[in-house]
N, CA, C and O of each residue as an XYZ file, in Angstrom:
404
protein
N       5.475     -5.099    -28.650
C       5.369     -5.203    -30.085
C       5.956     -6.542    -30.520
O       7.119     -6.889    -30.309
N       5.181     -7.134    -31.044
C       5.326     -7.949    -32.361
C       6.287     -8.007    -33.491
O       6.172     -7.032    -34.234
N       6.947     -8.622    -33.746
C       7.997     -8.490    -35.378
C       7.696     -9.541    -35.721
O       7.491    -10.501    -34.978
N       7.606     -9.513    -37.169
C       8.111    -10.996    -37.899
C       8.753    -10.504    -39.000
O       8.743     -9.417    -39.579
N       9.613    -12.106    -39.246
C      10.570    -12.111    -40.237
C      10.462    -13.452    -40.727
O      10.023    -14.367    -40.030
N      11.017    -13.654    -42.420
C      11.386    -15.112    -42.431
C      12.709    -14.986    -43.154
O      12.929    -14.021    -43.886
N      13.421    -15.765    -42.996
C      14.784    -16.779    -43.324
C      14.851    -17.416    -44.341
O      13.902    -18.193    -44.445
N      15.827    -17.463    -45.484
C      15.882    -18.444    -46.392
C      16.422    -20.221    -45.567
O      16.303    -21.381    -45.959
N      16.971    -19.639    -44.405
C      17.197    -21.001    -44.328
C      17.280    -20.971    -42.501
O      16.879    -19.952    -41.938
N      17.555    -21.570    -42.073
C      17.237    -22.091    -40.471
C      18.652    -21.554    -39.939
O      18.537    -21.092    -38.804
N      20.086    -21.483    -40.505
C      21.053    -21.168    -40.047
C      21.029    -19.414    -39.986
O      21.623    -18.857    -39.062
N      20.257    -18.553    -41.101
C      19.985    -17.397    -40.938
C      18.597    -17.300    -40.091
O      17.975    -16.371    -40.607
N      18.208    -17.581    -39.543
C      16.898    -17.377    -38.793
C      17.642    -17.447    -37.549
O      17.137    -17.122    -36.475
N      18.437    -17.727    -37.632
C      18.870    -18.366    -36.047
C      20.124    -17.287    -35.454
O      20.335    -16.890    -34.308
N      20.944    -16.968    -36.927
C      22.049    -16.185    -36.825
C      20.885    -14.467    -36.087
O      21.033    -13.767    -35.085
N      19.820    -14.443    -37.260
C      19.340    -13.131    -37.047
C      18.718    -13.049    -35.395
O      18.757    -12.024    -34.713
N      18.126    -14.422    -34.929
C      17.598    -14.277    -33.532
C      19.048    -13.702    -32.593
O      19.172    -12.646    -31.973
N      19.799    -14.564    -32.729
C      20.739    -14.426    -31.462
C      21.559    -12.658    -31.840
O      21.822    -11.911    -30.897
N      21.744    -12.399    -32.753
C      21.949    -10.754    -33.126
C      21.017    -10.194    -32.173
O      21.454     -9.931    -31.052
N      19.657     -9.943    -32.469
C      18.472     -9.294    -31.781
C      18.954     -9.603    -30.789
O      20.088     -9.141    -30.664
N      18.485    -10.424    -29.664
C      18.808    -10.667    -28.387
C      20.209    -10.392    -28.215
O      20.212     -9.238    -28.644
N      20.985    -10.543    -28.006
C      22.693    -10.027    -27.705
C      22.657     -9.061    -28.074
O      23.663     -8.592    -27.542
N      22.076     -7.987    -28.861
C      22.033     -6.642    -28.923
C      20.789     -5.844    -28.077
O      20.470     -4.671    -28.271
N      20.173     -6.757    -27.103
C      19.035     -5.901    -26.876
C      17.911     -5.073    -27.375
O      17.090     -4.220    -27.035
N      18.324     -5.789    -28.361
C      16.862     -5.648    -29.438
C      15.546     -5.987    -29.154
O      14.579     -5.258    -28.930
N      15.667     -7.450    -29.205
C      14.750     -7.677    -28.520
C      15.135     -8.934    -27.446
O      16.168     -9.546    -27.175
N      13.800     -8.972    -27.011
C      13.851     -9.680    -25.855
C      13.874    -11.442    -25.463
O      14.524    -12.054    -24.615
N      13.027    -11.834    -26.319
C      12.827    -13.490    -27.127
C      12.446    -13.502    -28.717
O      11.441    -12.909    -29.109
N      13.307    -14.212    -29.611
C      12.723    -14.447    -30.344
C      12.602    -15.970    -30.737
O      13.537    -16.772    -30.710
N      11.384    -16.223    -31.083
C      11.030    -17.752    -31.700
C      11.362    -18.052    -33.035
O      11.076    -17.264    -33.936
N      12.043    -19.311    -33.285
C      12.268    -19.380    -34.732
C      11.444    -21.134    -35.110
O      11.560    -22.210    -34.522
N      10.953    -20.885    -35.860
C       9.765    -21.581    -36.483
C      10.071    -22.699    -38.057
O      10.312    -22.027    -39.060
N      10.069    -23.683    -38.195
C      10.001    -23.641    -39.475
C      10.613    -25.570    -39.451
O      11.038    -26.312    -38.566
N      10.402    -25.686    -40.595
C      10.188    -24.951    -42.083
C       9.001    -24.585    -42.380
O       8.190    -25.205    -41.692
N       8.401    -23.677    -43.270
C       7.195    -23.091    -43.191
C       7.171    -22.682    -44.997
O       8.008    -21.890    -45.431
N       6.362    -23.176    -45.718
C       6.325    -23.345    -47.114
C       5.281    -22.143    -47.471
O       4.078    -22.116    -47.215
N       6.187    -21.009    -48.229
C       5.692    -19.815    -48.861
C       5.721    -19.692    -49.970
O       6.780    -19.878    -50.568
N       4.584    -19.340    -50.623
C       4.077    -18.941    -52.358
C       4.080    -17.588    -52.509
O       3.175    -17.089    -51.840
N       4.714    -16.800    -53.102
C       4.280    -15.461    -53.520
C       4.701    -15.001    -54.837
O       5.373    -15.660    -55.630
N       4.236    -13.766    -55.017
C       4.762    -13.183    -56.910
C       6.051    -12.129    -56.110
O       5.915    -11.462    -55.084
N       7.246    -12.263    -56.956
C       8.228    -11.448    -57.488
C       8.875    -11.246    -58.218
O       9.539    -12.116    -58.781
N       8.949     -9.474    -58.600
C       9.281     -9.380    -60.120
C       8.410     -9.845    -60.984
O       8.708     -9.923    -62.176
N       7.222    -10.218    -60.524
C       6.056    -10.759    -61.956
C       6.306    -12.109    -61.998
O       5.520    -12.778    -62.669
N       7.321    -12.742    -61.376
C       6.703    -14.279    -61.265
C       6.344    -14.769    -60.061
O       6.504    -14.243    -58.959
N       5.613    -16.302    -60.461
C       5.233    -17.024    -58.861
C       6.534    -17.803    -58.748
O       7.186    -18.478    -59.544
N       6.707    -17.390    -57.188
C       7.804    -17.977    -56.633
C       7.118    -18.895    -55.448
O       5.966    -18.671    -55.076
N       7.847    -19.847    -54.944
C       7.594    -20.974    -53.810
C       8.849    -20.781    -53.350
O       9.744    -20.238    -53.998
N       9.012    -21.514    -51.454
C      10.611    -21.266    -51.245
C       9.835    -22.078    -49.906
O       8.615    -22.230    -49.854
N      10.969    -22.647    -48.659
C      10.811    -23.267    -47.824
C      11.769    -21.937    -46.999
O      12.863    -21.394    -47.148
N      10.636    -21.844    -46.113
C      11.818    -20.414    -45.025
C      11.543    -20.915    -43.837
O      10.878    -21.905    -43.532
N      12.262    -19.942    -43.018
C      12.094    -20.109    -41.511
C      11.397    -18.594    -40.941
O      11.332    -17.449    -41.389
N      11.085    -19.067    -40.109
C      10.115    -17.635    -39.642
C      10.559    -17.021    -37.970
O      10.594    -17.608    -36.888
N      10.834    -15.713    -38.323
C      11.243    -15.699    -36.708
C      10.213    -14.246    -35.938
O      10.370    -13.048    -36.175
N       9.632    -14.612    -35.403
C       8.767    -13.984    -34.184
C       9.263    -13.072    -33.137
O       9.194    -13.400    -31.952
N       9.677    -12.133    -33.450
C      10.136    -11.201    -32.419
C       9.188    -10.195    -31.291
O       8.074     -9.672    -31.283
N      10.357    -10.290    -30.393
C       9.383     -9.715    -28.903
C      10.554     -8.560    -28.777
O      11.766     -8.773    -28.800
N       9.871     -7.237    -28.635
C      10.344     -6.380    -28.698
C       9.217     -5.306    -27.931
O       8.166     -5.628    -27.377
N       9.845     -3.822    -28.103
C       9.444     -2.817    -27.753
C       9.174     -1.716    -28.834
O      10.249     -1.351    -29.309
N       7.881     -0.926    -29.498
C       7.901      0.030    -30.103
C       9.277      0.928    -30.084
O       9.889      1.111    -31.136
N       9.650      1.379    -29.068
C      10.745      2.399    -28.982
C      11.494      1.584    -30.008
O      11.710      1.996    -31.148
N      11.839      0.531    -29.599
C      13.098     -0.446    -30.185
C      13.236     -0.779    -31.872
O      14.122     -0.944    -32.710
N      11.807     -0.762    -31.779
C      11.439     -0.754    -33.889
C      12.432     -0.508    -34.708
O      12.891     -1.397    -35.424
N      12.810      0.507    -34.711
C      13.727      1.018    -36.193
C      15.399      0.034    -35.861
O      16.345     -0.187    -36.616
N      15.222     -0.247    -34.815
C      16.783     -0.468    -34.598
C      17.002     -2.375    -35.247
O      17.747     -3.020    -35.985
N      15.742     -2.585    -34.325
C      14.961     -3.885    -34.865
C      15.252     -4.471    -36.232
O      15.896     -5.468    -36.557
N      14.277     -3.132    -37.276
C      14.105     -3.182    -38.765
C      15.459     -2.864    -39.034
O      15.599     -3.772    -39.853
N      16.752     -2.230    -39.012
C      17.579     -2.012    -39.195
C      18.714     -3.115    -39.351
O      19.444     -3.376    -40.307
N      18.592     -3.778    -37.837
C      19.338     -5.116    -37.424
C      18.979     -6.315    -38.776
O      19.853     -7.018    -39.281
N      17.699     -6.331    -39.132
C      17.313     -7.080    -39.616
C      17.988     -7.162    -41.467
O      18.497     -8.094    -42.089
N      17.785     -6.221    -41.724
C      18.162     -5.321    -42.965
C      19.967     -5.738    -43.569
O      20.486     -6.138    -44.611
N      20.435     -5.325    -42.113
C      21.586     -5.563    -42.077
C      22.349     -7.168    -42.082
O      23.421     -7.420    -42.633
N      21.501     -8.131    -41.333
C      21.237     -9.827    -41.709
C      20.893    -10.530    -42.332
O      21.160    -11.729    -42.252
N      20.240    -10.041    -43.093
C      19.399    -10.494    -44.243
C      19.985    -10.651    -45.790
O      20.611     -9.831    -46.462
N      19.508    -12.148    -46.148
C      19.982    -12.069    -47.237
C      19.298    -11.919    -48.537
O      19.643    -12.129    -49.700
N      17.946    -11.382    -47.831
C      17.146    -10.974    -49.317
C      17.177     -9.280    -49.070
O      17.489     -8.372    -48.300
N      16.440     -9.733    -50.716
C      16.654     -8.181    -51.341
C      15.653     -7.230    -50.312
O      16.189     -6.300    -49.709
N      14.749     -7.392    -50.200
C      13.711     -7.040    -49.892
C      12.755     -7.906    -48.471
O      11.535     -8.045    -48.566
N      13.288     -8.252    -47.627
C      12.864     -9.390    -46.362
C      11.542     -8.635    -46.063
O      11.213     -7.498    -46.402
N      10.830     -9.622    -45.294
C       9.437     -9.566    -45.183
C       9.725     -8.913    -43.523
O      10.404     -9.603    -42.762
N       9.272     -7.814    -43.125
C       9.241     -7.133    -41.962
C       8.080     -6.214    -41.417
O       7.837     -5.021    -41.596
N       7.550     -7.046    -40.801
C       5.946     -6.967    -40.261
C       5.811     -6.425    -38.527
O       6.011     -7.202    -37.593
N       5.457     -5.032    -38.352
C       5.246     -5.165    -36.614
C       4.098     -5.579    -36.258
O       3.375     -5.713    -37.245
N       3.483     -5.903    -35.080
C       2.191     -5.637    -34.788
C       2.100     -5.279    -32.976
O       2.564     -5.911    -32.027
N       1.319     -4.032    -33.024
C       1.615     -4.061    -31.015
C       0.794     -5.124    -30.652
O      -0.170     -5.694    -31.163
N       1.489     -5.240    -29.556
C       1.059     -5.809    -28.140
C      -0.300     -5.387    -27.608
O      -0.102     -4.893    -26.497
N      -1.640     -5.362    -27.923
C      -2.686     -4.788    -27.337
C      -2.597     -5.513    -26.176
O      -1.425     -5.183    -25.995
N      -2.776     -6.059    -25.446
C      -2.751     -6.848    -24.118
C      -1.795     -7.926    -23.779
O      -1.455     -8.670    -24.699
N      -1.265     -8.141    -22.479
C      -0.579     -9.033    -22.200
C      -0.120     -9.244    -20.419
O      -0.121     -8.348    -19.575
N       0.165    -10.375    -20.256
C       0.287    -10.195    -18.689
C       1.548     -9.305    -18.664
O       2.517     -9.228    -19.420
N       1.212     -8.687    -17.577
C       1.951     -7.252    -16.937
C       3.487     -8.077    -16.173
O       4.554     -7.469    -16.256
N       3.451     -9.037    -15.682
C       4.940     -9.156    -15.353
C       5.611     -9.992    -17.030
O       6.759    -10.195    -17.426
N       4.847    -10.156    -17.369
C       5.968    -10.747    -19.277
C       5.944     -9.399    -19.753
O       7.114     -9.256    -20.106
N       5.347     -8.294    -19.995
C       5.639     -6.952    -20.703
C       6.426     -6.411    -19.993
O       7.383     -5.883    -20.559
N       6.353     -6.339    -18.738
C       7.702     -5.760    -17.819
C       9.052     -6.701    -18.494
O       9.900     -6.174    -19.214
N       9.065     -7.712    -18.235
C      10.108     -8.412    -18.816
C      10.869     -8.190    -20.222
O      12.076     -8.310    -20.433
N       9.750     -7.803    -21.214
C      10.179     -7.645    -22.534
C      11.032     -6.346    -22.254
O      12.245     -6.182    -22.382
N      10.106     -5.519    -21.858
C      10.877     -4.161    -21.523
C      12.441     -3.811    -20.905
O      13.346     -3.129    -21.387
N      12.363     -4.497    -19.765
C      13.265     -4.767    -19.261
C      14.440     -4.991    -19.876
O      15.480     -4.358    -19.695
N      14.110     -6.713    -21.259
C      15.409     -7.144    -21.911
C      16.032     -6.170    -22.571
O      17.254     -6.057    -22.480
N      15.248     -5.287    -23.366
C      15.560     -4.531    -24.565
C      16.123     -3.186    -23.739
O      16.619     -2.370    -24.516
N      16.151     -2.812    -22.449
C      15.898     -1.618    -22.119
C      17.568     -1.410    -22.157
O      18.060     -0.313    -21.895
């Protein structure tokens, strides 16, 4: 499985990766950015410069994941997206498994 997240800023993207991993959360995560986002909240348009972090994880691992995240985060409401893994080479999914296990 798939996670994403984004960061108001590169020092929380980075704080939230190394949490995940040192907790066995997950297994790698990539942190990305700066990456320039437009959206409506609360009824207005907002813009913001975030960081984006890509998590490698395990279904089982999900809630603990979304939880970790929740708990790092400094928005109200953080953007927390899974998506599975439909295919992948079999010794890197062993691996993911492995980290988180």
């Amino acid at each position: 499985m798939q996670v994403l997240t984004t960061a108001a800023s590169e020092a929380e993207a980075e704080a939230i990766a190394a949490a995940l991993v040192e907790r066995r959360l997950a297994a790698c995560v990539q942190v990305s950015g700066p990456i320039r986002s437009r959206y409506r909240w609360r009824g207005e348009l907002e813009r913001a410069e975030e960081w984006q972090c890509l998590i490698k994880t395990t279904a089982a691992r999900y809630p603990e994941v979304e939880a970790a995240i929740r708990e790092l985060h400094s928005y109200e409401e953080p953007e927390i997206v899974a998506t599975p893994i439909v295919r992948g080479s079999p010794g890197y999914l062993a691996w993911v498994a492995e980290s988180v296990a």
